[in-house]
Backbone as numpy.savetxt, mean C-alpha at the origin, in Angstrom:
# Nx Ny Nz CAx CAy CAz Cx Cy Cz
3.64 -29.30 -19.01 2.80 -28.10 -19.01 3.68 -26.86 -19.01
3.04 -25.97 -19.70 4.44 -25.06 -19.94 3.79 -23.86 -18.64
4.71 -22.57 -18.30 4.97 -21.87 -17.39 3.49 -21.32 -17.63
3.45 -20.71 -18.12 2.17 -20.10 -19.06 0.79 -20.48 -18.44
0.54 -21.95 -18.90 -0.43 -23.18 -18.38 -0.69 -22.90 -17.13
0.58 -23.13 -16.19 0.91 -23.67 -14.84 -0.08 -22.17 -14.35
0.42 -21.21 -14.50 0.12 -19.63 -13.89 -1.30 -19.51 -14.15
-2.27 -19.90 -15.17 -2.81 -20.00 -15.58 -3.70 -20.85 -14.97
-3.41 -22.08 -14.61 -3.90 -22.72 -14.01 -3.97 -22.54 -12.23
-3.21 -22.11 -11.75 -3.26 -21.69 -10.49 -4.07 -20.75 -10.30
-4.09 -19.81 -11.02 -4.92 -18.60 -11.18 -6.46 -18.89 -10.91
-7.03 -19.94 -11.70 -8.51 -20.84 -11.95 -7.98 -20.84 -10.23
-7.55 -22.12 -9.76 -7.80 -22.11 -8.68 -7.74 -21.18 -7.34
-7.03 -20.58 -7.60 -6.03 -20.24 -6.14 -6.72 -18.41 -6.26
-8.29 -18.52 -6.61 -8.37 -17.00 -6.40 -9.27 -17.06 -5.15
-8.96 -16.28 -4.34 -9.32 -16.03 -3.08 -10.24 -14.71 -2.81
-10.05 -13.39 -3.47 -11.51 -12.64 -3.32 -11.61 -12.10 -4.72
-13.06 -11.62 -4.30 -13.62 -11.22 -5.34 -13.18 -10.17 -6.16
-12.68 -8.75 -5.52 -12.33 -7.76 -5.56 -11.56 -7.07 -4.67
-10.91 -6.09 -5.01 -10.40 -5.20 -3.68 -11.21 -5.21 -2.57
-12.49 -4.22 -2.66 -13.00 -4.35 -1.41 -13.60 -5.48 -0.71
-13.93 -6.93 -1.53 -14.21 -8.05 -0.92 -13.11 -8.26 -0.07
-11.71 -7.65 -0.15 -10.84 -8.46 0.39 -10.26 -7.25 1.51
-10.98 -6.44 1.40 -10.75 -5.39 2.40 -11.90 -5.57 3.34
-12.91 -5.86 3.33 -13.78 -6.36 4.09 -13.69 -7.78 4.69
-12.90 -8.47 4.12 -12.76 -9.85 4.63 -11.20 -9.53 5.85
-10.34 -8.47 5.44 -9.25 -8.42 6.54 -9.84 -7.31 7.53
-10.74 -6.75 7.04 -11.44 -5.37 8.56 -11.87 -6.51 9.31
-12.42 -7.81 9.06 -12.77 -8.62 10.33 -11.94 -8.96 11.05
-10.68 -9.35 10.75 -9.60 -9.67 11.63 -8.88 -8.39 12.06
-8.85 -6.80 11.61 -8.48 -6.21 12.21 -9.71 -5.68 13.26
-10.20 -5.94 13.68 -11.55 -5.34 14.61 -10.98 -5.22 15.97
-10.06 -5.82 16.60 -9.90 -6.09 17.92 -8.88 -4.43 17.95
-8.54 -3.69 16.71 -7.81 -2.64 16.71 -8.76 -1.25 16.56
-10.10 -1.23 16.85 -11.10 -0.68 17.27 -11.09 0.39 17.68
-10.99 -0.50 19.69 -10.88 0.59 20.55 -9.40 1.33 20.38
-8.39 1.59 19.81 -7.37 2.26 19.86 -7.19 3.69 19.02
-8.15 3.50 18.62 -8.17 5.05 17.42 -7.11 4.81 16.68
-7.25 4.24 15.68 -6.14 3.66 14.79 -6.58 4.61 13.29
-5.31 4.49 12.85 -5.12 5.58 11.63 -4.90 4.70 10.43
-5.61 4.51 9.56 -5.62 3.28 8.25 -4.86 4.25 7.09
-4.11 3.86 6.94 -2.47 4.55 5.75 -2.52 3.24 4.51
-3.33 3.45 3.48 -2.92 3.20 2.34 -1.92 3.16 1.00
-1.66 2.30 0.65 -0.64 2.61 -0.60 -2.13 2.93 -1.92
-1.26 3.56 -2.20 -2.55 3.97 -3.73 -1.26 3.18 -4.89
-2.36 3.19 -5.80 -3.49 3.02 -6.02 -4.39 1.74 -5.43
-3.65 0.55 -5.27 -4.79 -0.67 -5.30 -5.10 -0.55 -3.66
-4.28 -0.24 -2.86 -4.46 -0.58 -1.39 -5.47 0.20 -0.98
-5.76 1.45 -2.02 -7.10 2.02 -1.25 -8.45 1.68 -1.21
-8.98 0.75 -2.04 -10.22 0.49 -1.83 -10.07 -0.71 -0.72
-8.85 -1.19 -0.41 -8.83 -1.99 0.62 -9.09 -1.66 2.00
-7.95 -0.32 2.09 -8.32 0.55 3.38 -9.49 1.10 3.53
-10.27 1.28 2.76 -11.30 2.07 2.53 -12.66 1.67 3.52
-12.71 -0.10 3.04 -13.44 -1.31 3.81 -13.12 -1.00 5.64
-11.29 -1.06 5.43 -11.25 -1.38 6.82 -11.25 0.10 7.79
-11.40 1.13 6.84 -11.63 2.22 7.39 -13.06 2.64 8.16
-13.68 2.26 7.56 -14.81 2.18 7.46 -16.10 1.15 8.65
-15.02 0.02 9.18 -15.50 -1.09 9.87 -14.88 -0.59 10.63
-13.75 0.18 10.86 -13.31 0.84 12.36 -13.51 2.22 12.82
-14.59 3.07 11.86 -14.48 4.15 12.02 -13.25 4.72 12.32
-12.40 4.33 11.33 -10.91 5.12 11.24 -11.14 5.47 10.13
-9.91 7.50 10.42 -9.42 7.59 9.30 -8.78 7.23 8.50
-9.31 7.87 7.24 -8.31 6.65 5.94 -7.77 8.22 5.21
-6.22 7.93 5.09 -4.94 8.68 4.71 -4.57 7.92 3.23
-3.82 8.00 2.66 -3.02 7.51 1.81 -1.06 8.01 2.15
-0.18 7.06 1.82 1.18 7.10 2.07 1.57 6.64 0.40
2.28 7.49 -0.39 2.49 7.67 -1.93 3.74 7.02 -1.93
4.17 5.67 -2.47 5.25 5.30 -2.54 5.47 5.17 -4.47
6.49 5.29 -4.62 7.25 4.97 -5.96 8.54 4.24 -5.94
8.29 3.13 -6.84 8.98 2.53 -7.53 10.47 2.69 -7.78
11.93 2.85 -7.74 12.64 3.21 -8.70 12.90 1.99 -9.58
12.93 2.44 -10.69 13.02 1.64 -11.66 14.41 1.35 -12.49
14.95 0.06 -12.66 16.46 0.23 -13.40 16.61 0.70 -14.59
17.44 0.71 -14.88 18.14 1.85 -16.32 17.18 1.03 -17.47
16.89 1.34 -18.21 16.27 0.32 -19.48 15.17 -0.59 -19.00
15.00 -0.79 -17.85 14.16 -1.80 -17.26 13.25 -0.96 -16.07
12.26 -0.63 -16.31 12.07 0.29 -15.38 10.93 -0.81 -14.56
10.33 -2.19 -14.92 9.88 -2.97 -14.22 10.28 -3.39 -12.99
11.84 -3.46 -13.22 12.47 -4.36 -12.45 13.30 -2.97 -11.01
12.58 -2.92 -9.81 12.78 -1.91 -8.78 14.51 -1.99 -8.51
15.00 -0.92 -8.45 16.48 -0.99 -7.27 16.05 -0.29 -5.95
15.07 0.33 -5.65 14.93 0.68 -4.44 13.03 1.58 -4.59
13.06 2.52 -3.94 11.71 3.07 -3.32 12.08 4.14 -2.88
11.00 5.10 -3.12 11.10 6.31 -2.36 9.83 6.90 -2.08
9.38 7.43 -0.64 8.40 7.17 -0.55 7.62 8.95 0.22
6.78 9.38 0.11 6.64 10.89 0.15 6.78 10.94 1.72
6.76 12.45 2.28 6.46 12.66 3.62 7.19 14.09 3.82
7.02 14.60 5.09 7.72 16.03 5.31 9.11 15.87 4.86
9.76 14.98 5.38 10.96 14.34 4.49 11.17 13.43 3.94
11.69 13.23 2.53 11.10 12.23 1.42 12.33 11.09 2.39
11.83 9.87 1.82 12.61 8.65 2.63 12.75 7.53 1.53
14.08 7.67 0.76 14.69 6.61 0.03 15.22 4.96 0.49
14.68 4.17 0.00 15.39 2.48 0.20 15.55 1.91 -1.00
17.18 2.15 -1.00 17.78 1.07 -2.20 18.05 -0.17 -2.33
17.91 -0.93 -3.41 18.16 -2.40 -3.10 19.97 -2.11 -3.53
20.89 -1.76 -2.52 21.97 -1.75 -2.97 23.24 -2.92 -4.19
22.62 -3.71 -3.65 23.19 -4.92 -4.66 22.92 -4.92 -5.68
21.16 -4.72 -5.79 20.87 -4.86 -7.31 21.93 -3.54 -8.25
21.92 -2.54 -6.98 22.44 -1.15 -7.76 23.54 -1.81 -8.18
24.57 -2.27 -7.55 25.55 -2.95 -7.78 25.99 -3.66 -9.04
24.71 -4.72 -8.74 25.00 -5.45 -10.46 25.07 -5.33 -11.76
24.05 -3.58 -11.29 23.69 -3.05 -12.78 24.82 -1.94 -13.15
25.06 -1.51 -12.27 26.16 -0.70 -12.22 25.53 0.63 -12.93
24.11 1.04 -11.71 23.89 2.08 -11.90 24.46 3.15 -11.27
24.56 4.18 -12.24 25.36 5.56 -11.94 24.67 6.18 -10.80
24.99 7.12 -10.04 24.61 8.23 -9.42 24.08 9.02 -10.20
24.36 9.49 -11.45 23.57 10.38 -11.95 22.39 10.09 -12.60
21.76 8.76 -12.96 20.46 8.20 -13.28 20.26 7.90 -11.69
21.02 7.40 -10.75 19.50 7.38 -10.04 18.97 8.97 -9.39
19.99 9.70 -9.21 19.54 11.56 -9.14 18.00 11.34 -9.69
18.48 10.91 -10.96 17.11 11.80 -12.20 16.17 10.63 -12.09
16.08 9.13 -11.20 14.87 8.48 -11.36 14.38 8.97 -9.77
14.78 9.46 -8.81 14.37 9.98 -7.38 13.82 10.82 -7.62
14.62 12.15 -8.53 13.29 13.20 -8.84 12.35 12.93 -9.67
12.21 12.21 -10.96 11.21 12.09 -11.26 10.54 11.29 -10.79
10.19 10.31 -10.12 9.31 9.88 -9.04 8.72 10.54 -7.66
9.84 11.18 -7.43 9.29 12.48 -6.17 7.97 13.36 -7.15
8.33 13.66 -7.89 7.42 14.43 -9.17 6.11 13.81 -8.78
6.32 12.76 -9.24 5.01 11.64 -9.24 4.52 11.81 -8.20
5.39 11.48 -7.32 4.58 11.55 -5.52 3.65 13.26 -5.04
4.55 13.98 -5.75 3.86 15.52 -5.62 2.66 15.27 -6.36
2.60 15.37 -7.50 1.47 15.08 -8.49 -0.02 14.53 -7.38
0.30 12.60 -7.44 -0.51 12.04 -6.13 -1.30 12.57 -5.25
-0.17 13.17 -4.10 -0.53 14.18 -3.31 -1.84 15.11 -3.17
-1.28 15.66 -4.37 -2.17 16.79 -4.84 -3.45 16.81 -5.00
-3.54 15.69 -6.12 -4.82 15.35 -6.54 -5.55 14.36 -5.65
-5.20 13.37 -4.77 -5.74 12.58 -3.74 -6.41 13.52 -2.41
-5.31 14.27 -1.89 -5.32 15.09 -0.56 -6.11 16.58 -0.91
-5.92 16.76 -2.22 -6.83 18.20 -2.42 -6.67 19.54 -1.33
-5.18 19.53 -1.17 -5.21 20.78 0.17 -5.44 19.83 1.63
-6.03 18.63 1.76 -6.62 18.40 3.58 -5.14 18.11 3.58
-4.59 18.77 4.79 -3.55 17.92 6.33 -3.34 16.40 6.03
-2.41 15.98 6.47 -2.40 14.22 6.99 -3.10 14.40 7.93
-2.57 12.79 7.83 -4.00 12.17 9.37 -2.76 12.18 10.29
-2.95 12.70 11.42 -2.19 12.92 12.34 -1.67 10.86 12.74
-0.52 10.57 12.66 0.19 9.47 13.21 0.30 9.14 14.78
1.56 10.55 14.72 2.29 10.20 16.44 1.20 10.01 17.44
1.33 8.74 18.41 0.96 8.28 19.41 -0.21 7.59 19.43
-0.58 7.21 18.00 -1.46 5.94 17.71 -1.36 4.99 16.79
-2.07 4.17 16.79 -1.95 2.77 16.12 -2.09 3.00 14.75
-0.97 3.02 13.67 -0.58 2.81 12.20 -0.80 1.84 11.88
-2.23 1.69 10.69 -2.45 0.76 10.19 -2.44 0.61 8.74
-1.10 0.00 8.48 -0.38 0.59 6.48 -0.82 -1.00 5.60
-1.71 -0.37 4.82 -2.73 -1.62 4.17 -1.85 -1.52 2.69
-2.48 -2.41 1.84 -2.19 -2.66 0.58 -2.66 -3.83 -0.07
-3.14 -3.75 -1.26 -3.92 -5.01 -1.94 -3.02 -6.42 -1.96
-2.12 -6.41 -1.51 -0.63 -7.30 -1.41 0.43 -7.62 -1.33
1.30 -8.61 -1.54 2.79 -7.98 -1.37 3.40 -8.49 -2.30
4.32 -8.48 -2.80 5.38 -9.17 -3.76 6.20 -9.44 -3.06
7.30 -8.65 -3.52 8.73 -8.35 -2.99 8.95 -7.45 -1.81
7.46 -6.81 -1.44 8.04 -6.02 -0.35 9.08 -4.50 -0.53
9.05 -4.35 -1.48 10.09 -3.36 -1.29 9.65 -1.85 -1.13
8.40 -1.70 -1.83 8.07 -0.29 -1.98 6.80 -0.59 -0.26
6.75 -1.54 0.67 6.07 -1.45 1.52 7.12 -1.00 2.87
8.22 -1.63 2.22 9.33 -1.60 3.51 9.50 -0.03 3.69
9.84 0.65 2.42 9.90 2.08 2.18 8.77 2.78 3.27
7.65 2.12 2.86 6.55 3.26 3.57 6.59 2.64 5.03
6.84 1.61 5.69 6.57 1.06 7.03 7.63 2.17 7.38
9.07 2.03 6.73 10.25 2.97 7.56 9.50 4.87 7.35
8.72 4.95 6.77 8.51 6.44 6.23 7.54 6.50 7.99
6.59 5.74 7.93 5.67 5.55 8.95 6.20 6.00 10.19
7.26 5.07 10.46 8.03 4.81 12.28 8.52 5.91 12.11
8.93 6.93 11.66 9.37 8.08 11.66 8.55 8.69 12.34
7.74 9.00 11.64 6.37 10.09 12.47 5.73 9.24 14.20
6.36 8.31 14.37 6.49 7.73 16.09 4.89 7.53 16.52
4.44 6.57 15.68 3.19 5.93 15.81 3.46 5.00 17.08
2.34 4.76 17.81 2.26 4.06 19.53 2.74 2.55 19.13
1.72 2.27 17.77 2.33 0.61 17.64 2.02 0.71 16.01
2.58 -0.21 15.10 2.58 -0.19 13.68 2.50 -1.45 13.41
1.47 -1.52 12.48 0.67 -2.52 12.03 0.82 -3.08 10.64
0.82 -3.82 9.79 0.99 -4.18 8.64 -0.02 -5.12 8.26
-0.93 -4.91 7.41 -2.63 -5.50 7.09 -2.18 -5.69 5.48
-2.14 -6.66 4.75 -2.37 -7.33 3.46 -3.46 -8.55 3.05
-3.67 -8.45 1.96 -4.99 -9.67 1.94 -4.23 -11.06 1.59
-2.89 -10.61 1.04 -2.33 -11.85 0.63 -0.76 -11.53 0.36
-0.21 -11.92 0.46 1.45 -12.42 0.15 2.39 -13.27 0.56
3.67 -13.35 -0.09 4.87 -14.23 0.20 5.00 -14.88 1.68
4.68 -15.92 1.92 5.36 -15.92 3.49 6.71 -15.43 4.12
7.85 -15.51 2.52 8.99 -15.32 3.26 8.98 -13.70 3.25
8.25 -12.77 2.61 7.84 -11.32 2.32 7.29 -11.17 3.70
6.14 -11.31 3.84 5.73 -11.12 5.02 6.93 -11.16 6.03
7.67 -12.46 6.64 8.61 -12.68 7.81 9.69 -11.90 7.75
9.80 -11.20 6.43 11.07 -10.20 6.76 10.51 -8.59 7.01
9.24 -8.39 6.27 8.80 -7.12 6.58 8.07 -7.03 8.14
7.94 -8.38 8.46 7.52 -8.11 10.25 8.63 -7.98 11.22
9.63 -7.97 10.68 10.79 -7.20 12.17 10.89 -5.84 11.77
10.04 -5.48 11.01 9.96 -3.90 11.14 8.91 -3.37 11.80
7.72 -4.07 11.66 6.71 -3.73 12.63 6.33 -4.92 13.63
5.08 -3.48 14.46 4.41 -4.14 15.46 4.19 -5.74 15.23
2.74 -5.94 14.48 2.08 -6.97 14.26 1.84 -7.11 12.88
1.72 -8.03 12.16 0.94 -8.25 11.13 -0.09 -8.56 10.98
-0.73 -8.50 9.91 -2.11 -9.27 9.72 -2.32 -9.35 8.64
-2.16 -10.91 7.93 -2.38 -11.24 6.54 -3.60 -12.41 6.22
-4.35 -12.81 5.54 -5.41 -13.81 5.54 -5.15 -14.66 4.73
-4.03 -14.69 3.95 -3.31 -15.78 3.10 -2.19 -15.71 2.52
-0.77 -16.59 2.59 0.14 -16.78 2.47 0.52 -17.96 1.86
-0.16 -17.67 0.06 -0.32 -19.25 -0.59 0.97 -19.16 -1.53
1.41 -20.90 -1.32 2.69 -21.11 -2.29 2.17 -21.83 -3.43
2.93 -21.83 -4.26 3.63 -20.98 -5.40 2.94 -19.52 -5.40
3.68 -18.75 -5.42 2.80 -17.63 -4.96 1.99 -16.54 -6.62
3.61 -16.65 -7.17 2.99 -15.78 -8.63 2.79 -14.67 -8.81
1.72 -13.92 -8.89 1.63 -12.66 -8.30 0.36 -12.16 -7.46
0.25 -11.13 -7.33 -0.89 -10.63 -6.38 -2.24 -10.91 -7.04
-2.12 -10.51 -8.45 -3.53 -10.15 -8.98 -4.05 -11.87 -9.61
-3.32 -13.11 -9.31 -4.01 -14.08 -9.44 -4.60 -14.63 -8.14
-4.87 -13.86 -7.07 -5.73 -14.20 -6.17 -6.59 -13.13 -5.68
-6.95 -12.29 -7.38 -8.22 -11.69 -7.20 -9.72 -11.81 -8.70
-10.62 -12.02 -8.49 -11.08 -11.77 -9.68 -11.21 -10.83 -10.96
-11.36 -9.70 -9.63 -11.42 -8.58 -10.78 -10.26 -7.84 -10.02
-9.01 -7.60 -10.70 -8.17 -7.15 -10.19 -7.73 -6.02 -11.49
-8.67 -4.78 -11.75 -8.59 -4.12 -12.60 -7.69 -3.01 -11.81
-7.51 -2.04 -12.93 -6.46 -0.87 -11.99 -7.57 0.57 -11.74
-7.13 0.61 -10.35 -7.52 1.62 -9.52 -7.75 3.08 -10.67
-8.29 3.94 -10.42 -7.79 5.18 -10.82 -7.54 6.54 -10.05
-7.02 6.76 -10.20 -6.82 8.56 -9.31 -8.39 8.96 -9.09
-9.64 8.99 -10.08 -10.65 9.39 -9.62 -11.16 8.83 -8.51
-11.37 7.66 -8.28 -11.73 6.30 -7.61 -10.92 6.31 -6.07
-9.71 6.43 -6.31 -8.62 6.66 -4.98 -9.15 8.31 -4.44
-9.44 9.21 -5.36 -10.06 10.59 -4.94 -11.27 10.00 -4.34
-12.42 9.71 -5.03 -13.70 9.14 -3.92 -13.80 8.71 -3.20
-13.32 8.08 -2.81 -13.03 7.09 -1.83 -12.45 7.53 -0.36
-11.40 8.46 -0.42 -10.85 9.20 0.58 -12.13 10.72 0.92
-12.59 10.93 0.29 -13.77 11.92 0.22 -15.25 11.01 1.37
-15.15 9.77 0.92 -15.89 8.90 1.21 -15.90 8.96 2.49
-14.92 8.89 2.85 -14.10 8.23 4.30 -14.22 9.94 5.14
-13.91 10.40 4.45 -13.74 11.78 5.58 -15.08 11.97 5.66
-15.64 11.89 4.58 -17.33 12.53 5.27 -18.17 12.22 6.24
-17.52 10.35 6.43 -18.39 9.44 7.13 -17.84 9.58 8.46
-16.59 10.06 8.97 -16.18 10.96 10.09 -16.76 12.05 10.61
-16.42 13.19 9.22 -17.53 14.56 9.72 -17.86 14.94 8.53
-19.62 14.59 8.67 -20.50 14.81 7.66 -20.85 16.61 7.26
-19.88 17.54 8.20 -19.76 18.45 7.49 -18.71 18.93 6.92
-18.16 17.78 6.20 -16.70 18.12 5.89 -17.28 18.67 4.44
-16.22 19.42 3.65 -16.24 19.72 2.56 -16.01 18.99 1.66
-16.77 18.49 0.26 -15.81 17.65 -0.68 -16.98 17.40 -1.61
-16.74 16.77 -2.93 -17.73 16.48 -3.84 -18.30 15.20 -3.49
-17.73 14.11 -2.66 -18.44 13.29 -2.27 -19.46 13.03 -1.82
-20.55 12.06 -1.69 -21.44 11.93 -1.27 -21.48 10.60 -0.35
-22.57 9.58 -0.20 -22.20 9.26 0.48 -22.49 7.64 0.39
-21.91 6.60 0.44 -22.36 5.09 0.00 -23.50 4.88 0.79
């Protein structure tokens, strides 16, 4: 059976929710016991927000977004050497080795940090519309995402997180790597994942409809969430 088949075939089986928010509603049940703490739900956009959105929503927490980017290698911009991830001060993680192998310059990665910082401004902008962050220090950080791979652009935002000196930090996925998971949990508090299936493949074969998010959609959604906090907030949203 060729590679193709195999992926293919796992896929048929091994899908586990329906959608983003099926699977953001299926992990707000296991985060519930994080309730009483006034916990702050920090999304990766695009896919992690309709995830947070669920569990925002089942905890009457606010839902934030945390803008991470990619860096991408020289000619290969699929394949990450590190992350950089927004905040009062931007917070870079390189995969140094890979830099190594490729024998990327200093002066491409200069120009892939700013143009991804770019990106992250851009994000920003159009997600947050002018509101503040959600205030962090001295409560429970809860940094969601539709999954994990490799971990790398999550590690970025968990370290962007502990900065701002959250009480305890949390890490909520619907699905990833076991060995992903066990290395990104000595950075935080606790985890909380609802499946950790091998051969793993990628994220979006253990969803049905695993279409891509859009900036409008990641905009509603956070509109969504603030209103259902304070229904005299300002915004074009209305209300599910």
């Amino acid at each position: 059976m060729s590679l193709e088949s195999q992926l293919q075939k796992a896929h048929s089986i091994d899908v586990l929710f329906e959608d983003r928010r099926d699977a953001g509603r299926r992990l707000a049940a296991r985060l519930m016991p994080f309730r009483d703490e006034a916990p702050a739900i920090l999304a990766l956009p695009r896919g992690g927000v309709p995830v947070g959105y669920e569990i925002a929503r089942a905890l009457a927490a606010p839902l934030d977004v945390i803008v991470v980017r990619k860096l991408g290698a020289p000619n290969e911009p699929e394949l990450g050497i590190g992350a950089v991830v927004d905040g009062d001060s931007p917070l870079g993680v390189l995969n140094e080795e890979t830099m190594r192998a490729l024998g990327v310059s200093r002066e491409y990665l200069d120009r892939e940090v700013a143009a991804q910082l770019a990106e992250i401004h851009r994000r920003q902008s159009v997600y947050r519309s002018g509101r503040t962050r959600v205030p962090i220090a001295g409560r429970t950080a809860i940094i969601v995402d539709d999954g994990l791979a490799t971990g790398s652009t999550m590690r970025a935002a968990i370290r962007s997180v502990r900065r701002a000196d959250p009480a305890r930090l949390v890490l909520a996925v619907p699905v990833a790597p076991a060995d992903t998971l066990s290395e990104l949990a000595k950075e935080v508090d606790e985890t909380v994942c609802l499946a950790t299936p091998e051969p793993f493949g990628a994220v979006g074969f253990f969803y049905r409809d695993f279409g891509q998010t859009t900036d409008d959609e990641v905009t509603y959604l956070l509109d969504v969430a603030r209103r259902a906090l304070d229904p005299h907030a300002q915004g074009d949203a209305g209300t599910e």
